[in-house]
C-alpha positions in Angstrom: -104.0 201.9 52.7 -107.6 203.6 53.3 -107.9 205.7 55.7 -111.2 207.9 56.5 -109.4 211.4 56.3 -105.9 212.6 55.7 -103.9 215.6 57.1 -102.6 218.4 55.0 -98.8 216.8 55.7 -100.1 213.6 54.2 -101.3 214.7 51.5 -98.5 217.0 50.4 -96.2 213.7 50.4 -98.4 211.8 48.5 -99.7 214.3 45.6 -96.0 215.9 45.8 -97.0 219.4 46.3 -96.9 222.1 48.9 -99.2 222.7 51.4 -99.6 226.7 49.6 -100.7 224.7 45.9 -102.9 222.7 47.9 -104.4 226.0 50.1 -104.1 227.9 46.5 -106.3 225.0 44.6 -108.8 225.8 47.8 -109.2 228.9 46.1 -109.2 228.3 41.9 -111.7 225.3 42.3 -114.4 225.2 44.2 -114.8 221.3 43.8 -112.0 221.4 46.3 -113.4 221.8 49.9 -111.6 220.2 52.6 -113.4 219.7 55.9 -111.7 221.4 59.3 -111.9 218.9 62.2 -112.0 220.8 65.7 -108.6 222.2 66.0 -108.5 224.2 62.7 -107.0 222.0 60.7 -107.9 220.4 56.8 -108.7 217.1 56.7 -109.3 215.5 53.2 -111.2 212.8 52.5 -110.5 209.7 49.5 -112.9 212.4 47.3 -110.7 215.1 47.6 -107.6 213.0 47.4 -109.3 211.8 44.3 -109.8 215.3 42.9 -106.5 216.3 43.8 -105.0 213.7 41.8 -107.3 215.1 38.8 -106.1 218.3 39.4 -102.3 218.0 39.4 -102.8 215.2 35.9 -104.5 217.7 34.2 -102.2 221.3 35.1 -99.0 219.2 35.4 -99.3 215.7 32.9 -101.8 217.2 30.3 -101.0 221.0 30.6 -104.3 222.0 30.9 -104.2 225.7 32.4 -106.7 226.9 34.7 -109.8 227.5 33.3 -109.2 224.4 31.3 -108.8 222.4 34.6 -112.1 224.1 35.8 -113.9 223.9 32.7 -113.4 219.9 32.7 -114.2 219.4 36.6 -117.6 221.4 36.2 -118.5 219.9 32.7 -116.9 217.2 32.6 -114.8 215.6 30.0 -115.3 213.2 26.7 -112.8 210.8 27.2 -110.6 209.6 30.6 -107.8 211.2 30.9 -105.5 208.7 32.4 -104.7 205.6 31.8 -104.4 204.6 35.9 -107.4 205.0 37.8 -107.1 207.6 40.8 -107.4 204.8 42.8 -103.9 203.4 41.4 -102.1 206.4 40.9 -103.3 207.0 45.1 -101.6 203.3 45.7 -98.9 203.9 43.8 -98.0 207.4 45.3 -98.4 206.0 49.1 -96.0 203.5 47.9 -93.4 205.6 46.8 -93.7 207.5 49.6 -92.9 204.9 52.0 -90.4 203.3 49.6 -88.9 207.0 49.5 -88.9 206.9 53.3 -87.6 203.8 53.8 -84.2 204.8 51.6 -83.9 207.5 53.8 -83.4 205.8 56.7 -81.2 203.3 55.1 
């Protein structure tokens, strides 16, 4: 499902992480700059959903620390680094997420 933005609560159920990582990750990479609408609050766009999905692959799947992480985002990296697209692992997460929800209510 596209949407234009995304609230911080959406976005922790999808990626899997705390609001603090994803406030934290605000901080480490500067790539990562989620808009405020009116009322204060962060609103992320596909991009940054994108990104955030890089960022958790490549600290959590490839165990990339840090400065790794930042290294690739500014310079880039030789070869992909996933086999799903960030488009697929997005779908895929929204669908757990509601398949997730749906148990609970069963």
């Amino acid at each position: 499902m596209k949407k234009l933005y995304y609230s911080m609560g959406e976005v922790s159920k999808l990626t899997g992480l705390e609001p603090h990582v994803l406030r934290n990750w605000e901080k480490t990479y500067s790539e990562l700059k989620p808009k405020k609408n009116s009322a204060g609050n962060r609103v992320y766009k596909e991009s940054d959903l994108a990104l955030i999905f890089r960022v958790k692959e490549l600290l959590h799947d490839k165990k990339y620390s840090s400065e790794g992480v930042q290294d690739i985002l500014t310079n880039g990296e030789k070869k992909k680094t996933s086999e799903l697209s960030v488009e697929a692992q997005k779908d895929l997460s929204e669908i757990r997420v509601f398949l997730n929800d749906l148990l609970e209510r069963l």
